[in-house]
Backbone as a printed PyTorch tensor [residue, N CA C, xyz], in Angstrom:
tensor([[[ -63.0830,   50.5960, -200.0140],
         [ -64.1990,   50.6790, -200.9150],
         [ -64.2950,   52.0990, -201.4600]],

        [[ -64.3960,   52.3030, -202.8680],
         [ -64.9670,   53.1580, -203.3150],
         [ -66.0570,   54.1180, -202.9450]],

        [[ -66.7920,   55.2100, -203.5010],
         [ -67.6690,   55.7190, -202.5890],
         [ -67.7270,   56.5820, -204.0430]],

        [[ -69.0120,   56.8530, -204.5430],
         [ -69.3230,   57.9080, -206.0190],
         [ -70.6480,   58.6020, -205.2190]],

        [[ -70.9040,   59.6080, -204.9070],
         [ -72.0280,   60.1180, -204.7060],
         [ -72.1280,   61.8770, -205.2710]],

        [[ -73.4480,   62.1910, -204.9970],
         [ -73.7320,   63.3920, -205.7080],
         [ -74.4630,   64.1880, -204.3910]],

        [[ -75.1350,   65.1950, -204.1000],
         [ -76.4050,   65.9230, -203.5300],
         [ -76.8600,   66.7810, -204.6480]],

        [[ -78.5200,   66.3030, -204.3990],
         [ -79.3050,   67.2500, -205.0300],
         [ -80.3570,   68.3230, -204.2760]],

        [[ -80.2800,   69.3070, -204.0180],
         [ -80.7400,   70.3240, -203.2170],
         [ -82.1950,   69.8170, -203.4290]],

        [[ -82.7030,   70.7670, -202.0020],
         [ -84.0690,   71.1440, -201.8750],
         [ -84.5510,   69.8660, -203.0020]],

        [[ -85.3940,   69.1400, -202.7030],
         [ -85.9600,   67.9200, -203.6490],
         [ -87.2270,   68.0310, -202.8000]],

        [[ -88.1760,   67.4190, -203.9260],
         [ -89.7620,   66.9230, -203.3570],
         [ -89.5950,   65.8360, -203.0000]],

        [[ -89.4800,   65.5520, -201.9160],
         [ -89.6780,   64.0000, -201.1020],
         [ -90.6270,   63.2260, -201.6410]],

        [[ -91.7300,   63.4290, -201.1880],
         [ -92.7990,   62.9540, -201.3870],
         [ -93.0910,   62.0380, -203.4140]],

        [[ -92.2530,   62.9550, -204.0970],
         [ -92.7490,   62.7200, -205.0410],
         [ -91.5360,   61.8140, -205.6540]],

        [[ -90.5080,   62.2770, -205.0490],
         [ -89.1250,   61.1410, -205.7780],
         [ -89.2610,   59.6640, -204.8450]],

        [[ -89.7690,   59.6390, -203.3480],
         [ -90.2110,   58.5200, -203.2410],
         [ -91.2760,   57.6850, -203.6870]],

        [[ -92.0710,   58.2000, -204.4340],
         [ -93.2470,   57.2810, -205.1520],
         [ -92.2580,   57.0840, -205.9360]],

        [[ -91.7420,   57.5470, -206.8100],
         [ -91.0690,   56.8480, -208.0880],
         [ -90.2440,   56.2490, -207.9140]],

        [[ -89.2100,   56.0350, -206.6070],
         [ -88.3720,   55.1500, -206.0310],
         [ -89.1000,   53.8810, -206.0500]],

        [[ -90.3320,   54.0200, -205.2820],
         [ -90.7840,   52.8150, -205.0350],
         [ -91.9840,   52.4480, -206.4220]],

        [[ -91.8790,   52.8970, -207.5970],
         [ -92.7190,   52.4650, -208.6800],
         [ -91.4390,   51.7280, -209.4990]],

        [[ -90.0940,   52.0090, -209.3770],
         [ -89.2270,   51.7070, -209.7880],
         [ -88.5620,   50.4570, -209.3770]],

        [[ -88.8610,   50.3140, -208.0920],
         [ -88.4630,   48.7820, -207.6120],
         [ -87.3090,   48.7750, -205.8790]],

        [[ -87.4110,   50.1500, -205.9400],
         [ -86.1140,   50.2510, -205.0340],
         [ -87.4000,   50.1780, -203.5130]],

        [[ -85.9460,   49.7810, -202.8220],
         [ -86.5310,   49.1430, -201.5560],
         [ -86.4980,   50.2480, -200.1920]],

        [[ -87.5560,   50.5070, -199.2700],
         [ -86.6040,   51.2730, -198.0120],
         [ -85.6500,   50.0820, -197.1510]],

        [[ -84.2440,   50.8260, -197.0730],
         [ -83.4050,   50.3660, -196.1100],
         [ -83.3880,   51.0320, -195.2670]],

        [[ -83.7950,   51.9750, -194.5120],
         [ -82.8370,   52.8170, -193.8010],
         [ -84.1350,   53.7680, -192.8390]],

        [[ -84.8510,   54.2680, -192.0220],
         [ -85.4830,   55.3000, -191.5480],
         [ -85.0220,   55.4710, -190.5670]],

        [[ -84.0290,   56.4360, -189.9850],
         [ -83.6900,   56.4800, -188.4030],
         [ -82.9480,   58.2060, -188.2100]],

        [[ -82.3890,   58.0810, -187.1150],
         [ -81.6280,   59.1260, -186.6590],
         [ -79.8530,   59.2100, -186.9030]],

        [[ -79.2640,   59.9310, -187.1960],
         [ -78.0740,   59.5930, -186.8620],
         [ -77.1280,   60.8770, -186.5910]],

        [[ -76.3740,   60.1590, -185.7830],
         [ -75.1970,   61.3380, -184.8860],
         [ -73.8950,   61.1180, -185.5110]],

        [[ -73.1820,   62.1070, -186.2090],
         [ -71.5670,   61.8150, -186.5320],
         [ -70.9940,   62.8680, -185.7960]],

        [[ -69.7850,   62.1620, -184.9070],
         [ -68.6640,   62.8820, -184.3120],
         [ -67.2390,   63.0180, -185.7340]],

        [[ -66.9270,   64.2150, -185.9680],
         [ -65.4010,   64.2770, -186.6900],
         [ -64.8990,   64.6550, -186.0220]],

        [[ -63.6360,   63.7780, -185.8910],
         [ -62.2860,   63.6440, -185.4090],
         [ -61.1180,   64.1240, -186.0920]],

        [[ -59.8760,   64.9740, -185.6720],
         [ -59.6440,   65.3060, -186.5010],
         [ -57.8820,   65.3740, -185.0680]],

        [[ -56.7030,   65.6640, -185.2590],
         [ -55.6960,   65.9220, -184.8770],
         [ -55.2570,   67.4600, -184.7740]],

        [[ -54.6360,   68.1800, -183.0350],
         [ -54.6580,   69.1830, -183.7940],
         [ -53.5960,   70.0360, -184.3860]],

        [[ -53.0980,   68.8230, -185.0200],
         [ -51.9080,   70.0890, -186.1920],
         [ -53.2780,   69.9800, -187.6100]],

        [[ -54.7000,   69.5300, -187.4770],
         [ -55.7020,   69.1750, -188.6370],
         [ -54.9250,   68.2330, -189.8400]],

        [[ -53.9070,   67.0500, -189.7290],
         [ -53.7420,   66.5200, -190.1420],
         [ -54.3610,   65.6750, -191.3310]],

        [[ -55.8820,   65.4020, -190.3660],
         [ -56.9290,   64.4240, -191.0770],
         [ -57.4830,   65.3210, -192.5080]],

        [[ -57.8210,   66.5870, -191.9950],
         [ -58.2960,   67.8250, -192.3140],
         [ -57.3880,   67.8600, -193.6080]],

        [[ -56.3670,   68.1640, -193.1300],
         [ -55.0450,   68.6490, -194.6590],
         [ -54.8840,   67.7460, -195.3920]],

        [[ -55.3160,   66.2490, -195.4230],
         [ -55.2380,   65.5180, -195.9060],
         [ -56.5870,   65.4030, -197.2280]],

        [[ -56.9550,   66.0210, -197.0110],
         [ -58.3500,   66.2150, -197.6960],
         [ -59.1740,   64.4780, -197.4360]],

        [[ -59.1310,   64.3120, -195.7150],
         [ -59.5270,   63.0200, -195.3280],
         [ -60.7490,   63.5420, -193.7930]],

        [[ -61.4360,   62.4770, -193.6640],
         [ -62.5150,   62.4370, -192.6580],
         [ -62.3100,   61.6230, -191.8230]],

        [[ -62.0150,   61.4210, -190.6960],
         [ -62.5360,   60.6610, -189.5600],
         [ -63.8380,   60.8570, -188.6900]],

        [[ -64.0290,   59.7800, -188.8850],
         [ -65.6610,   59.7680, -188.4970],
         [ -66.2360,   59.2150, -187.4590]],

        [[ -66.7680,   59.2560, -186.4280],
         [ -67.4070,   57.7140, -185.7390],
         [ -69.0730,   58.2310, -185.7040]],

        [[ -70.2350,   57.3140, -185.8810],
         [ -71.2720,   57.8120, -186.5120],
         [ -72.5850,   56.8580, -185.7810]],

        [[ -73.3000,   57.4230, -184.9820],
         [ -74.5730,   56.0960, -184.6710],
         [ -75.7860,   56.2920, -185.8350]],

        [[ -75.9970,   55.2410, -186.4630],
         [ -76.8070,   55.3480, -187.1330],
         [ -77.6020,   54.0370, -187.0880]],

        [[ -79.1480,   54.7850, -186.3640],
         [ -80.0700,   54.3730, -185.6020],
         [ -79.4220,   53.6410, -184.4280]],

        [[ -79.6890,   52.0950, -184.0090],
         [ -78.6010,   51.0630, -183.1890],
         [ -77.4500,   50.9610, -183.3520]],

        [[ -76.9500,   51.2840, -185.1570],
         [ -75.4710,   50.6600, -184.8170],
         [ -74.5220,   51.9710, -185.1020]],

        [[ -73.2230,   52.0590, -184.6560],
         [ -72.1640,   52.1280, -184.9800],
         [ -70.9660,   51.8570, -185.7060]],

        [[ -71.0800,   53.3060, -186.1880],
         [ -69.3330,   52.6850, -187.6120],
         [ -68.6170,   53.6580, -187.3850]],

        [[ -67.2080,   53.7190, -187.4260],
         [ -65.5610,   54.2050, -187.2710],
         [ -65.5400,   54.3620, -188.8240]],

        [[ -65.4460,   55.1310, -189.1310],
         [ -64.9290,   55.4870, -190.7780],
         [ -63.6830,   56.5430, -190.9580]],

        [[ -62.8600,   56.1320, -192.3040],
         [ -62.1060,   57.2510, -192.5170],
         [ -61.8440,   57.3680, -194.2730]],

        [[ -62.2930,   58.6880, -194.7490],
         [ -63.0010,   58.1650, -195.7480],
         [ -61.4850,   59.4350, -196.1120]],

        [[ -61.0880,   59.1520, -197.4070],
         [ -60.3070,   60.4120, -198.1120],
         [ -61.0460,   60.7050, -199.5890]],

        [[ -60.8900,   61.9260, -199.8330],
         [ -61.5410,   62.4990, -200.8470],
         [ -60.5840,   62.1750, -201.8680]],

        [[ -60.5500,   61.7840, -202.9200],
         [ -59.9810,   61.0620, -203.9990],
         [ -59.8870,   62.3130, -205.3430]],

        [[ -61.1510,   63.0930, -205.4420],
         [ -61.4930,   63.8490, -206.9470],
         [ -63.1380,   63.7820, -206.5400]],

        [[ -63.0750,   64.6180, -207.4000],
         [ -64.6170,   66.0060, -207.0710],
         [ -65.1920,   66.2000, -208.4210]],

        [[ -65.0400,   65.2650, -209.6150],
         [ -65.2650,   65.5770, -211.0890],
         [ -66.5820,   65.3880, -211.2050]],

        [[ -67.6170,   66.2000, -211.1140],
         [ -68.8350,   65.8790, -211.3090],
         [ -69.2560,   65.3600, -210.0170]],

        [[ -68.8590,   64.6310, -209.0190],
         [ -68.9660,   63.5810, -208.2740],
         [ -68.2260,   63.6290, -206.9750]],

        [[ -68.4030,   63.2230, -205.7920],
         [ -67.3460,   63.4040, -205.0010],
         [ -66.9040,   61.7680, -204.7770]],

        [[ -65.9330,   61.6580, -205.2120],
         [ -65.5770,   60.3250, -204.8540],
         [ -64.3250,   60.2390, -203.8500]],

        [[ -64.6950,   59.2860, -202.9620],
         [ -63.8370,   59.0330, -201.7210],
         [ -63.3860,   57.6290, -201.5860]],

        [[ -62.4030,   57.2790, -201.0440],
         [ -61.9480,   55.8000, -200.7020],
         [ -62.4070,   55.9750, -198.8060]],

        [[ -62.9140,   54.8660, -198.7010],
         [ -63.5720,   54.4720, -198.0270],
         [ -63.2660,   53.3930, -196.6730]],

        [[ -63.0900,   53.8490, -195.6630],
         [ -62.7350,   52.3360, -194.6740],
         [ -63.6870,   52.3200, -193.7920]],

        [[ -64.8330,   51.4370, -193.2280],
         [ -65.5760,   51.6090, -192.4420],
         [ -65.6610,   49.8910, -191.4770]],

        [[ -66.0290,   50.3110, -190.2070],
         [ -66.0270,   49.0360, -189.5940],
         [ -67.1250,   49.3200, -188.4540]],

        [[ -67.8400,   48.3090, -188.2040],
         [ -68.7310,   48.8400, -186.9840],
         [ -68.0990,   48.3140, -185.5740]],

        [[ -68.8070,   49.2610, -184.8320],
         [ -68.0250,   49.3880, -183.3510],
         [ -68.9920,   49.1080, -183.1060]],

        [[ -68.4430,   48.0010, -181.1600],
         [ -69.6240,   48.0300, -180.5690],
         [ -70.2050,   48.9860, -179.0770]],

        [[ -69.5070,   49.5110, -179.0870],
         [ -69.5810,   50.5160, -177.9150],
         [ -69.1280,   52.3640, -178.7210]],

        [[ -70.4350,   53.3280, -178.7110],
         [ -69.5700,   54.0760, -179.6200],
         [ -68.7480,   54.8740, -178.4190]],

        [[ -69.3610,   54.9360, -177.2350],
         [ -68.4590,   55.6880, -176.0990],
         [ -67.0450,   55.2850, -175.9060]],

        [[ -67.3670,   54.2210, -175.7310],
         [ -65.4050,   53.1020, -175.6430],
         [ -64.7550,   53.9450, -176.8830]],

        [[ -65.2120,   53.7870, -177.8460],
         [ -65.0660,   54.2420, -179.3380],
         [ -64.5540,   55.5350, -179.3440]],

        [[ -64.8550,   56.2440, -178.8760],
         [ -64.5090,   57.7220, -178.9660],
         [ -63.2220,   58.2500, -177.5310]],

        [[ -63.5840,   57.4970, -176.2410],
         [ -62.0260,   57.4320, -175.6470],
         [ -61.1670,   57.2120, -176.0130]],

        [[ -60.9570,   56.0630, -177.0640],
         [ -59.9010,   55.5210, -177.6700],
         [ -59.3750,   56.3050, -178.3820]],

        [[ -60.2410,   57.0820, -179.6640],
         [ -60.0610,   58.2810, -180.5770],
         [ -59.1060,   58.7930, -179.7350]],

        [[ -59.7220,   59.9250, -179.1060],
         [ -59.2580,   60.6600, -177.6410],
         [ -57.7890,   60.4070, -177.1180]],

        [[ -57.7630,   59.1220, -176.9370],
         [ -56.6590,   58.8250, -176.0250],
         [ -55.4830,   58.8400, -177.1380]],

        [[ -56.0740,   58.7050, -178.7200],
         [ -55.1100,   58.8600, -179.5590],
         [ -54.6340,   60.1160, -179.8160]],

        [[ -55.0780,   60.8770, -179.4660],
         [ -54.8150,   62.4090, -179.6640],
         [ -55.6150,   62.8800, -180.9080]],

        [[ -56.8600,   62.4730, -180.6310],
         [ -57.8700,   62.9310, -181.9650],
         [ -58.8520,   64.0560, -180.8530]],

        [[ -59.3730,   64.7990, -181.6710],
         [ -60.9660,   64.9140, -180.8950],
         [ -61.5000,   66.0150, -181.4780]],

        [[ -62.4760,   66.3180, -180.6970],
         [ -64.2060,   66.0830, -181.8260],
         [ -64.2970,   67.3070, -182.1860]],

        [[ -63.9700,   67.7700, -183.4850],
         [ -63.9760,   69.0130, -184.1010],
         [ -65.3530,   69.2280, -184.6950]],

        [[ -66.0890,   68.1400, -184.9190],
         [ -67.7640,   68.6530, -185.1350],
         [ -68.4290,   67.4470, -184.9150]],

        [[ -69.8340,   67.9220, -184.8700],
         [ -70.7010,   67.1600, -184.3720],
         [ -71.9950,   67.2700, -185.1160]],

        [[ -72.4590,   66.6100, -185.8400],
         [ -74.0150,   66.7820, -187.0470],
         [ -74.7720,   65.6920, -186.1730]],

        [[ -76.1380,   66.1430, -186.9100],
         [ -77.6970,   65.4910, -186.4900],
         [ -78.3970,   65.5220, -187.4580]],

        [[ -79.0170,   64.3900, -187.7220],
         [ -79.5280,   64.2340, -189.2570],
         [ -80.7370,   63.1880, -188.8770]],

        [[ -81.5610,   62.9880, -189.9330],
         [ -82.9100,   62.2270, -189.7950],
         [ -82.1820,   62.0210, -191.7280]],

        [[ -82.4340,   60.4400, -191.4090],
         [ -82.2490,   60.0470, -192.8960],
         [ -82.8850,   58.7060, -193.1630]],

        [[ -83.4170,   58.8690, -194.3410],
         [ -84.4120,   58.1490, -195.0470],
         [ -83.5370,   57.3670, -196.4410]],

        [[ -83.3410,   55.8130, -196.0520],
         [ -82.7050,   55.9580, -197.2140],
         [ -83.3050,   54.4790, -198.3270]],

        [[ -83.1590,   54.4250, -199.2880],
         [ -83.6520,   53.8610, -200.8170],
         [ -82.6220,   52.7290, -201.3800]],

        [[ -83.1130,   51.2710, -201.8600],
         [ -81.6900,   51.2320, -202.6740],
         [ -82.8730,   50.4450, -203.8080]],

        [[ -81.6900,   50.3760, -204.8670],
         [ -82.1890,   49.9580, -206.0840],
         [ -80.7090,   49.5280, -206.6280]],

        [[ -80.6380,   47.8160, -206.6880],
         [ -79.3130,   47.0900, -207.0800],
         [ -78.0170,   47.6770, -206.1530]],

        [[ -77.4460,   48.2860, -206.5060],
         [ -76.5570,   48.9700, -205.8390],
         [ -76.4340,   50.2140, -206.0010]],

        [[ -77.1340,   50.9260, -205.9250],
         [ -77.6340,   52.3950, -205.8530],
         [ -78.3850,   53.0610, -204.7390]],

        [[ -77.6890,   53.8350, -204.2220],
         [ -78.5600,   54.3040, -202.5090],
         [ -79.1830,   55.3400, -203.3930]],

        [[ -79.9720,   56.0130, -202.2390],
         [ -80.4730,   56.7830, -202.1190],
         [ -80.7910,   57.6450, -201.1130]],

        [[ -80.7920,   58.7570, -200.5450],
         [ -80.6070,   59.1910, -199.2760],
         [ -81.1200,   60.4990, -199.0770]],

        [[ -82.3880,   60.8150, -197.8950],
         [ -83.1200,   61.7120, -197.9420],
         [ -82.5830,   62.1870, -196.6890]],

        [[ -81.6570,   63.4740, -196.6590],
         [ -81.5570,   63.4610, -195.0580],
         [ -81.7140,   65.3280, -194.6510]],

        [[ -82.3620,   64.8630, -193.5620],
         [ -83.0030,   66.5220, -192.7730],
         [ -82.1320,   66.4990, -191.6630]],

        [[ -81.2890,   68.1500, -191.9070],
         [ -80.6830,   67.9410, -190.4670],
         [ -81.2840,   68.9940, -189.4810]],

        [[ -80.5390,   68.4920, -188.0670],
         [ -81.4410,   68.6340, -186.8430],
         [ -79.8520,   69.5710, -186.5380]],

        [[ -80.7090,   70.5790, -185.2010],
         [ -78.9850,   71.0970, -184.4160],
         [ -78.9560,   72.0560, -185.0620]],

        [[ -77.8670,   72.4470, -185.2530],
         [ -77.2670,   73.2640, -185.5220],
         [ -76.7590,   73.9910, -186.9180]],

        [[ -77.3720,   73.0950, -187.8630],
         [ -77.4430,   72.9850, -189.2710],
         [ -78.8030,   72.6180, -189.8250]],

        [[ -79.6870,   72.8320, -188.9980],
         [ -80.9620,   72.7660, -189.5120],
         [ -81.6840,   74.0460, -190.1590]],

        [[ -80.5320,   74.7720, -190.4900],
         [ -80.9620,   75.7480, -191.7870],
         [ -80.7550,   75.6440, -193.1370]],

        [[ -80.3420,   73.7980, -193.3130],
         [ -80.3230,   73.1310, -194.8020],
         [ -81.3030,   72.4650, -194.9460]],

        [[ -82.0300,   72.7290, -195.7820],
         [ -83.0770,   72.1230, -196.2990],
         [ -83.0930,   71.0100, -196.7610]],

        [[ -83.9230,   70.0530, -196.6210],
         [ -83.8730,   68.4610, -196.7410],
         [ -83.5720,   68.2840, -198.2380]],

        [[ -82.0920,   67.2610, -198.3950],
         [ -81.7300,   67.1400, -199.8060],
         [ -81.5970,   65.5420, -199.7030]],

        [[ -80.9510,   65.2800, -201.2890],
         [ -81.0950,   63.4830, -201.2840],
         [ -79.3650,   63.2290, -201.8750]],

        [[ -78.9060,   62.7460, -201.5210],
         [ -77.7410,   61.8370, -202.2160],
         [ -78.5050,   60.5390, -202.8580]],

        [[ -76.8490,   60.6820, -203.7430],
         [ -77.1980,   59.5540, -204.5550],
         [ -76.0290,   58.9340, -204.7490]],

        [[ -75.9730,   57.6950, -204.3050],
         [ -74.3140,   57.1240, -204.3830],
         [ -74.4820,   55.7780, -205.0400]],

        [[ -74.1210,   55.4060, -206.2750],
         [ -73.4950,   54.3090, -206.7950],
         [ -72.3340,   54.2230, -207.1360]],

        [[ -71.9350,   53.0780, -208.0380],
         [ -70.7000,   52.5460, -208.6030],
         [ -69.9570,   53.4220, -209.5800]],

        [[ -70.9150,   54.2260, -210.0420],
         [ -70.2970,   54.7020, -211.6590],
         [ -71.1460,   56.2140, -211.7360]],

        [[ -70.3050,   57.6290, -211.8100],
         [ -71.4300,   58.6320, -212.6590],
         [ -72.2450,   58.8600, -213.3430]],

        [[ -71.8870,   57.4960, -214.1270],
         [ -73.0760,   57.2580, -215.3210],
         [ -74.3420,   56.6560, -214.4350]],

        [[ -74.1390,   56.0520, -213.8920],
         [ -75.4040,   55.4460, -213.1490],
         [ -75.9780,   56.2690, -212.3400]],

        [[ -75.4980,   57.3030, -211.4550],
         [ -76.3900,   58.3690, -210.8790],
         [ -76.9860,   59.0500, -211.7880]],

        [[ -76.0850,   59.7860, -212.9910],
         [ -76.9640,   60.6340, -214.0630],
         [ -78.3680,   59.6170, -214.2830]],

        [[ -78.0220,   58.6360, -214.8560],
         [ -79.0350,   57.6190, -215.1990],
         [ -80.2150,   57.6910, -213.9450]],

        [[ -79.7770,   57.4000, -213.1040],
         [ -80.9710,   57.3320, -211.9580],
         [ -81.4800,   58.7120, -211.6950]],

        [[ -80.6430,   60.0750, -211.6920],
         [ -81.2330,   61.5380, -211.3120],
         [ -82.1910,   61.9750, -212.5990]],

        [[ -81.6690,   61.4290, -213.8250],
         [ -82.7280,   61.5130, -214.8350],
         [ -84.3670,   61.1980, -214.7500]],

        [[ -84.8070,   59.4630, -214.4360],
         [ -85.1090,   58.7570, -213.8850],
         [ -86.4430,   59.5840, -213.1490]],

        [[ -85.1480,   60.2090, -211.7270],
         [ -86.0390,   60.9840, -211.1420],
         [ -86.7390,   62.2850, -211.3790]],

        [[ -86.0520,   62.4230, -212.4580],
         [ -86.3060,   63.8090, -213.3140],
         [ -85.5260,   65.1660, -212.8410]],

        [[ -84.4120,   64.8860, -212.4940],
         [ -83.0170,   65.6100, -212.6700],
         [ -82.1110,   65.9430, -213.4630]],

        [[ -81.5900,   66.9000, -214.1310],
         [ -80.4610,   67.0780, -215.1650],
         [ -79.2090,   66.7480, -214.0100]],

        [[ -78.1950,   66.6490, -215.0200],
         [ -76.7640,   66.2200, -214.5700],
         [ -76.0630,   67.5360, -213.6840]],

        [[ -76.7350,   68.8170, -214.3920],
         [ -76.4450,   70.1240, -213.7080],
         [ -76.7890,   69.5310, -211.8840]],

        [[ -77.9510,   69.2800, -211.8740],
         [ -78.5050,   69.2770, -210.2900],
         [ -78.2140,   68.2930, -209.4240]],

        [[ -76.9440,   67.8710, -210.1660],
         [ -76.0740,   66.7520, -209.4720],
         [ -74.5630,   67.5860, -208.6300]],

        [[ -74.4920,   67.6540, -207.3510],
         [ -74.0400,   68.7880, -207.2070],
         [ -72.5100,   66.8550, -206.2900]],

        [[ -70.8310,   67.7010, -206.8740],
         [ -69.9520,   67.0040, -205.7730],
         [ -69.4430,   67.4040, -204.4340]],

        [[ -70.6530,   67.6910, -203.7220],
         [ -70.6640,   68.4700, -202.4030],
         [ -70.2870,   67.6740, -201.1310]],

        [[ -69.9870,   68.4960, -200.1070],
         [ -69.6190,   67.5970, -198.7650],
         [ -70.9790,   68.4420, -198.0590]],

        [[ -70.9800,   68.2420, -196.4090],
         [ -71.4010,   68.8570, -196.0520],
         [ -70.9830,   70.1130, -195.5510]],

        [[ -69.7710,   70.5600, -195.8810],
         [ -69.2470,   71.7020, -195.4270],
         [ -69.9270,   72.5860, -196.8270]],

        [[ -69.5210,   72.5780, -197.9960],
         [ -69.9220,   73.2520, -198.8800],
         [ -71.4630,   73.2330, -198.5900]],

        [[ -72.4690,   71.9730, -198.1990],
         [ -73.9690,   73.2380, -198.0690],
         [ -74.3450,   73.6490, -197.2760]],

        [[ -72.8640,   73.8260, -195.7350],
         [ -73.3260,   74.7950, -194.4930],
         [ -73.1310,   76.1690, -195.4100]],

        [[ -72.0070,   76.6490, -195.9570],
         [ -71.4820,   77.3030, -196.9140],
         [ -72.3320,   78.3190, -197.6030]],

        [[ -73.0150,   76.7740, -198.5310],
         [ -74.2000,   77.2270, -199.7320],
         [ -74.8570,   78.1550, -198.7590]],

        [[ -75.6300,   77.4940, -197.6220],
         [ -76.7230,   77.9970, -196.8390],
         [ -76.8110,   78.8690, -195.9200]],

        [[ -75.3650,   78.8280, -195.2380],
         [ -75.3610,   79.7740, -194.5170],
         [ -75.2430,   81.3750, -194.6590]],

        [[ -74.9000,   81.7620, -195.6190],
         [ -75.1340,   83.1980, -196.2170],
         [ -76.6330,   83.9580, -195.7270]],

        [[ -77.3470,   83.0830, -196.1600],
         [ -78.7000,   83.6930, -196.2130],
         [ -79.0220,   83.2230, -194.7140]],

        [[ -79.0960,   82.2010, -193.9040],
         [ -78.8610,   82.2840, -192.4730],
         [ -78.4890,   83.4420, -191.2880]],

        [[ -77.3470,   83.6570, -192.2910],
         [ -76.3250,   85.1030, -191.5910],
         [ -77.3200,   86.3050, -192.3280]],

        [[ -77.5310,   86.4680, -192.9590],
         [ -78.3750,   87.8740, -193.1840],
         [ -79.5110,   88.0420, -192.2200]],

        [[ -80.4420,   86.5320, -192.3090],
         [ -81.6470,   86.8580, -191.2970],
         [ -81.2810,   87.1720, -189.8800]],

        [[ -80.4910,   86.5020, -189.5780],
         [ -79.7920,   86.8180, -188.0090],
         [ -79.6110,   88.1070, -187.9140]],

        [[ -79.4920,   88.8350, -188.7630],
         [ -78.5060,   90.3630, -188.6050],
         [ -79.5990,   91.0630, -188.6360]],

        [[ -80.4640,   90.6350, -189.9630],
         [ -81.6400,   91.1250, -189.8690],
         [ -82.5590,   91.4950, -188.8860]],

        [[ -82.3900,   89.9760, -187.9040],
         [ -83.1530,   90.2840, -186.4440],
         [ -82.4270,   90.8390, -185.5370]],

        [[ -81.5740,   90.6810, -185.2640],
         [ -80.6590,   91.2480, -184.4780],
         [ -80.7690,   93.1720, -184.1410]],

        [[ -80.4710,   93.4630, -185.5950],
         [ -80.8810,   95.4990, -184.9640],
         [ -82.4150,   95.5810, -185.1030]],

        [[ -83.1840,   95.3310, -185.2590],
         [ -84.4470,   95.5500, -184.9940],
         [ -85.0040,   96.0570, -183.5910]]])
């Protein structure tokens, strides 16, 4: 499966979900979720400009391995996902393949759909909770996110084709200053 999504920084929650829901779109989604990346270590997965994933989100579990395809406006990825039912079994197996767990995220995500258009509000927890709560937006087509970030009252500029490495990146700069900052004091 395909995969078209965007992030739009720092967003008013509060106010893009009223218009989500004046618009017709539904909540799917309020929970927690944990992703382990897996990765080989000659970083195979890594050099591949590919993800291995295994991910609890809320009750269930999914094994994903997603490759980055092109970044034009958009990050689009091809997509394989399957749910597991044990994610511990799940991750020995990884393991026993000669994978293992090169990172580990914590996220609180809130998510929206409208036809086939997500929406996704997610705050992370851990260790990266110096990114400020942003929203993806993943449909079928670029045109249809512009269309929907408009909508929400977004230009195409504030449609950013980010991973989450680029907004530890974005964010961490100014992270690293305050630290230093406190630090000789």
């Amino acid at each position: 499966m395909q995969e078209i999504e965007v992030k739009i920084l720092e967003v008013n929650r509060t106010k893009i979900e009223n218009i989500l829901l004046d618009i017709g779109a539904k909540k799917i989604f309020d929970d927690e979720i944990e992703a382990f990346f897996f990765d080989f270590k000659n970083k195979s997965v890594s050099k591949s400009k590919s993800v291995m994933r295994l991910r609890k989100e809320g009750k269930q579990a999914i094994l994903t391995y997603k490759t980055i395809i092109g970044v034009k406006g958009a990050k689009v990825a091809e997509e394989q996902s399957v749910e597991v039912s044990d994610i511990d079994e799940m991750k020995k197996i990884l393991i026993s393949l000669g994978l293992s767990i090169k990172k580990f995220t914590q996220k609180h995500r809130t998510s929206y759909q409208i036809e086939n258009v997500h929406f996704d509000f997610d705050c992370y927890k851990g260790e990266n909770d110096f990114i400020p709560e942003f929203m993806e937006i993943e449909a079928d087509s670029l045109e249809t996110i512009y269309k929907y970030a408009s909508i929400l009252g977004f230009k195409n500029e504030d449609c950013l084709p980010w991973s989450t490495t680029d907004l530890i990146k974005h964010y961490a700069p100014a992270r690293y200053k305050l630290l230093d900052k406190h630090r000789f004091r």
